[in-house]
KEKE-3310 file (N, C-alpha, C; in steps of 0.2 Angstrom, whole numbers, plus 5000, padded with zeros to 4 digits):
npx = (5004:5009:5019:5014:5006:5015:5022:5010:5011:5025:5023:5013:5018:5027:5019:5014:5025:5029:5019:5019:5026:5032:5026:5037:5049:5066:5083:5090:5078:5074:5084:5083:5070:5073:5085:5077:5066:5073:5079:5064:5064:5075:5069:5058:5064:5069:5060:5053:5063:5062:5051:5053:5062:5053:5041:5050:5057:5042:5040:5047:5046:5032:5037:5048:5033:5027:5035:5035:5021:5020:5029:5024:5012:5017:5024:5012:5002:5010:5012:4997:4997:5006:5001:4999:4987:4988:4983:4983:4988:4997:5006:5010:5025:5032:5040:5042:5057:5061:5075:5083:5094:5100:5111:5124:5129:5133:5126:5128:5121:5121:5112:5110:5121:5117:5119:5111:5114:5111:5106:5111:5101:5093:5080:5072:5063:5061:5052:5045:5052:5062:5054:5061:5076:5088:5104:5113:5125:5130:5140:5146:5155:5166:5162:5164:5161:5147:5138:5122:5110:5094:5077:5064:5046:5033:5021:5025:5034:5052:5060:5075:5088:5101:5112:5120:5129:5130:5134:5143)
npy = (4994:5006:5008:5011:5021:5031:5027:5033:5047:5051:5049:5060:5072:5071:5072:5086:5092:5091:5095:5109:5108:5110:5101:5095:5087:5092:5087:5091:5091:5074:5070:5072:5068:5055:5054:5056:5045:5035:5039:5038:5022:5018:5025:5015:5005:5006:5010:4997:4989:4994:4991:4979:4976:4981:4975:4962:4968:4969:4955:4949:4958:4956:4940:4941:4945:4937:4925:4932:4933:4917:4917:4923:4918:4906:4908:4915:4903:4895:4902:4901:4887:4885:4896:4899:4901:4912:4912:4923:4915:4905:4915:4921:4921:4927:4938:4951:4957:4972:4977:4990:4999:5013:5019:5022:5011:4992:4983:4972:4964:4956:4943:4933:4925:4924:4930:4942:4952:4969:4978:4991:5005:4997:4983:4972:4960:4950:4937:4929:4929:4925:4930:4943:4949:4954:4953:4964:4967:4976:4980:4991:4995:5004:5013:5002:4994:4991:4987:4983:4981:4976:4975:4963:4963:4953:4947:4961:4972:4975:4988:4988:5001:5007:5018:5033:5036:5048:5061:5076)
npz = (5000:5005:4996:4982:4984:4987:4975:4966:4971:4965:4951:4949:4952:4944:4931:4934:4932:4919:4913:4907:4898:4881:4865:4860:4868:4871:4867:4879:4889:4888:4890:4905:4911:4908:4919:4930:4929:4930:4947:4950:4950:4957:4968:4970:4972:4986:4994:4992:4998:5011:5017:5018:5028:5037:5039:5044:5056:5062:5062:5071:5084:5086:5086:5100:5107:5108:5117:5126:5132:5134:5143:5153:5156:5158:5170:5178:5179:5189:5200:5204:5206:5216:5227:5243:5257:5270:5289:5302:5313:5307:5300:5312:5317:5307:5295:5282:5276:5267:5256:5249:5238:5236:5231:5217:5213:5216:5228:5243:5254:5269:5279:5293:5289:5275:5260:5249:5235:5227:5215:5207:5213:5216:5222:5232:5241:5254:5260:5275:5285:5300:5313:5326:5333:5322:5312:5303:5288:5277:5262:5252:5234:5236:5250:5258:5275:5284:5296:5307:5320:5319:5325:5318:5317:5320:5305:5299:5290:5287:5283:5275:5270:5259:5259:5254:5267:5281:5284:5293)
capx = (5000:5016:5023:5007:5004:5023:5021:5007:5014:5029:5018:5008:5023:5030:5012:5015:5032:5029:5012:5019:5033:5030:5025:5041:5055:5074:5088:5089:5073:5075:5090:5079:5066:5078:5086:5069:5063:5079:5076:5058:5066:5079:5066:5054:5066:5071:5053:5050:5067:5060:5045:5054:5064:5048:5040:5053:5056:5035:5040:5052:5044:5028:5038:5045:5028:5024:5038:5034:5018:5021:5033:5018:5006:5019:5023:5004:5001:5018:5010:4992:4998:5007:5001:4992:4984:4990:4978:4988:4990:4999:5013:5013:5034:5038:5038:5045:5062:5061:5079:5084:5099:5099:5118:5122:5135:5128:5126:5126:5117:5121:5107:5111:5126:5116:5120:5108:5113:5107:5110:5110:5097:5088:5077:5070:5060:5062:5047:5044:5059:5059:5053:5065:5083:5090:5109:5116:5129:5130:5145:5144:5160:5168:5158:5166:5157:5143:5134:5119:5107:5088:5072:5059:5043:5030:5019:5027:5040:5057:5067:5085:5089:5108:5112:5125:5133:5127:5141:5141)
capy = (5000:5012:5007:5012:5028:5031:5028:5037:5052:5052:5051:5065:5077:5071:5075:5091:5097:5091:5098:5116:5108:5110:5096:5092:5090:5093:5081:5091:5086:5069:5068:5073:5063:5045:5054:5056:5038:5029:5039:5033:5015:5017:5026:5011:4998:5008:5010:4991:4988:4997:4988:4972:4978:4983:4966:4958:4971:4968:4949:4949:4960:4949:4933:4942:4946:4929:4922:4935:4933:4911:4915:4927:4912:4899:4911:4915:4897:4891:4905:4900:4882:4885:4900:4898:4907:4913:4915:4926:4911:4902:4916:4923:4921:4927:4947:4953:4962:4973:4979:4993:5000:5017:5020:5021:5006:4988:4983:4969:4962:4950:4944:4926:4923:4924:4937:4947:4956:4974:4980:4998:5009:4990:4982:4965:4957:4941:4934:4922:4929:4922:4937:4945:4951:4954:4957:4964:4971:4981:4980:4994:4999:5013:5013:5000:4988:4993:4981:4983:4976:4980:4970:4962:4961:4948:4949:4966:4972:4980:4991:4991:5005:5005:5024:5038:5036:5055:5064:5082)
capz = (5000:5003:4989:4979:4987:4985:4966:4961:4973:4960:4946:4948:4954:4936:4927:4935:4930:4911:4910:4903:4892:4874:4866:4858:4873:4865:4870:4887:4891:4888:4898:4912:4908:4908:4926:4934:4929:4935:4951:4953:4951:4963:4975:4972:4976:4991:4995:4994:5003:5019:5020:5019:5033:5042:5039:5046:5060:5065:5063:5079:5088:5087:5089:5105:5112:5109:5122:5135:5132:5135:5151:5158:5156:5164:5178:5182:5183:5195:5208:5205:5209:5221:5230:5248:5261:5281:5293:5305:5317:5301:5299:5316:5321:5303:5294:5277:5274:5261:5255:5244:5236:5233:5230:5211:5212:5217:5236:5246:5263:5273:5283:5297:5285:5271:5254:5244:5230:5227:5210:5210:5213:5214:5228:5233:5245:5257:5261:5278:5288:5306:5319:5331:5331:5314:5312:5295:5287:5272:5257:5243:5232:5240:5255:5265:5277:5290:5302:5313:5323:5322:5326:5312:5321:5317:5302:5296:5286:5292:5277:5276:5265:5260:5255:5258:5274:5284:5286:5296)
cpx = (5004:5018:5016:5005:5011:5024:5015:5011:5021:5028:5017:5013:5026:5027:5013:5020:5033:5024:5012:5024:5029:5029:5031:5048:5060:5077:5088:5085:5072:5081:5085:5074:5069:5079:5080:5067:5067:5081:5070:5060:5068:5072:5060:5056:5067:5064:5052:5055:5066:5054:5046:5057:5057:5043:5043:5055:5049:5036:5043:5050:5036:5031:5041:5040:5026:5027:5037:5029:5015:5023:5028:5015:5010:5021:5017:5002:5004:5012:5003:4992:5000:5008:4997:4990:4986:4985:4984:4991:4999:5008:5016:5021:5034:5036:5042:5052:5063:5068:5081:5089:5097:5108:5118:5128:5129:5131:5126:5124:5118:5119:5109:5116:5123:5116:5115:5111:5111:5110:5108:5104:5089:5084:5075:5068:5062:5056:5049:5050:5055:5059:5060:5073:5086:5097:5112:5121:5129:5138:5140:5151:5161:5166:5160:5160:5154:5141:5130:5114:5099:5082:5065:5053:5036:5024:5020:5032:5045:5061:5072:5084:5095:5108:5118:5126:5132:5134:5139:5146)
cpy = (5006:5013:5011:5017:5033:5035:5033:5046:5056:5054:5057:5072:5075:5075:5082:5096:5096:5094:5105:5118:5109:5102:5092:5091:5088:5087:5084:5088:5080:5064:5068:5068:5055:5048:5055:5050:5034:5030:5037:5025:5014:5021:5019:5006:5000:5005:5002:4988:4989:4994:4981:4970:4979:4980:4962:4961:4967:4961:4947:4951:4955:4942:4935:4942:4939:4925:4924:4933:4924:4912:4917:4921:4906:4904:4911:4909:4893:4895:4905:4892:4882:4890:4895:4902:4905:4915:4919:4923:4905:4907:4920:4927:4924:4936:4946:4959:4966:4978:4981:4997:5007:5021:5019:5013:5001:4987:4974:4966:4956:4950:4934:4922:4920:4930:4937:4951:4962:4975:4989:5001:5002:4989:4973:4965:4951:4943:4930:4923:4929:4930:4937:4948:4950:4956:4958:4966:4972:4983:4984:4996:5004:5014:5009:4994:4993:4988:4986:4979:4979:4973:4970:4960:4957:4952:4957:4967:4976:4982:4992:4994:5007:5014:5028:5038:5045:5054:5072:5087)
cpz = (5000:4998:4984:4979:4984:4975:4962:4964:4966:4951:4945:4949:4946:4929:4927:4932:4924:4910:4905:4899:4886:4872:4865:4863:4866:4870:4878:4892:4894:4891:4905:4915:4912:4917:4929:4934:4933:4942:4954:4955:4956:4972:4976:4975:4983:4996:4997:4999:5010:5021:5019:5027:5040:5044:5044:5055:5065:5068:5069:5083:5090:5090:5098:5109:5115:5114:5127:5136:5136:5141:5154:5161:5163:5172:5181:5184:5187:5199:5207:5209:5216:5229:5238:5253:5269:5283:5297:5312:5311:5303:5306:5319:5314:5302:5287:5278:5268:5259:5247:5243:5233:5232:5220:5208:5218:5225:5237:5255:5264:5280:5287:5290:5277:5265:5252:5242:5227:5221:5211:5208:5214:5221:5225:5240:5250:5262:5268:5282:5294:5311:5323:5332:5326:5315:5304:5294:5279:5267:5251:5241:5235:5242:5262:5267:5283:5292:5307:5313:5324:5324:5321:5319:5317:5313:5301:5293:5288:5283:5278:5269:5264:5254:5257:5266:5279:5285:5290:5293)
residu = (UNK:UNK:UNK:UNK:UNK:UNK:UNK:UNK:UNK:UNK:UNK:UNK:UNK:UNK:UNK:UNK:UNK:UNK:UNK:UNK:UNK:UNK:UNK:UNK:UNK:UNK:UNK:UNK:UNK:UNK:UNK:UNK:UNK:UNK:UNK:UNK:UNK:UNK:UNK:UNK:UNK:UNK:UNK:UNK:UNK:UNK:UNK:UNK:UNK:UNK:UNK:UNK:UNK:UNK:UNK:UNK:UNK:UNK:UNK:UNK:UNK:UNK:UNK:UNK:UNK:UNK:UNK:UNK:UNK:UNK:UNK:UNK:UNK:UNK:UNK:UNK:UNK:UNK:UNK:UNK:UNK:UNK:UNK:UNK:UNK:UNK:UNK:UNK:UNK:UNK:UNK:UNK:UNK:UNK:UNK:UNK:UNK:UNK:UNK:UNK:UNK:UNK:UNK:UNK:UNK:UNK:UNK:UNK:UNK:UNK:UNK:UNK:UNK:UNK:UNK:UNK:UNK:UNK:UNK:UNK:UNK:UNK:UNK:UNK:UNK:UNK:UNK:UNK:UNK:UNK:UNK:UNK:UNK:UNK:UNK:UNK:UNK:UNK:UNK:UNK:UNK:UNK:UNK:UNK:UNK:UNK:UNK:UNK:UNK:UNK:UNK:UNK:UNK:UNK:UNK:UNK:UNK:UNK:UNK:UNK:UNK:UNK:UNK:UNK:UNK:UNK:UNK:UNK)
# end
């Protein structure tokens, strides 16, 4: 359909700028003429060249949709199978930590000698963490090591927030 829109557009801009020649063009003319048509050519293979590219461009972009749109599916169905419900006797002893990196270099938390990760300016969750005395410590490039100690209190969420160091 570009193509086709394309070509009459060239046409009619051609209609145009002959319409007030005499009837007889001279050899200039006809020079003009030849370079004008072997321009359309070249602009129509272009023309088709771009719309093969923008065919196949669509075509990738569809075939991605189509795998995000597969891993969504099998994601939604993992945590439909194997979601389940707490009554608040259920999770009682436990809370969430929710840890965020707000540094623009990556972090890391070590929580009962276990690491997480923070990529920069990143977060992340842990779900199911046992109530009661928390001890962390905190590694960021060029920042060094901190450690402290706070308390996760049952069914709630405690934020470590890993940021510039206060200075005075």
């Amino acid at each position: 359909m570009r193509r086709l829109v394309t070509t009459a557009a060239v046409m009619a801009l051609l209609v145009a700028y002959f319409s007030g020649s005499p009837a007889r063009a001279d050899d200039q003319d006809k020079e003009e003429i030849k370079r004008l048509k072997e321009r359309i050519t070249r602009l129509e293979a272009l023309v088709e060249e771009q719309g093969k590219i923008a065919d196949e461009e669509s075509r990738r972009y569809l075939d991605a949709y189509k795998r995000l749109d597969r891993r969504v599916s099998r994601l939604e169905s993992r945590t439909e199978s194997t979601s389940r419900r707490f009554d608040s006797s259920d999770n009682a002893g436990y809370g969430s930590i929710q840890l965020t990196n707000e540094l623009g270099v990556p972090a890391t938390v070590t929580i009962a000698n276990q690491s997480y990760y923070l990529r920069p300016y990143g977060s992340r969750t842990l779900y199911n963490q046992p109530a009661g005395q928390v001890s962390y410590s905190v590694t960021a490039e060029g920042y060094g090591v901190t450690s402290r100690r706070t308390t996760l209190y049952a069914n709630d969420t405690l934020t470590l927030t890993v940021t510039r160091p206060y200075t005075r």
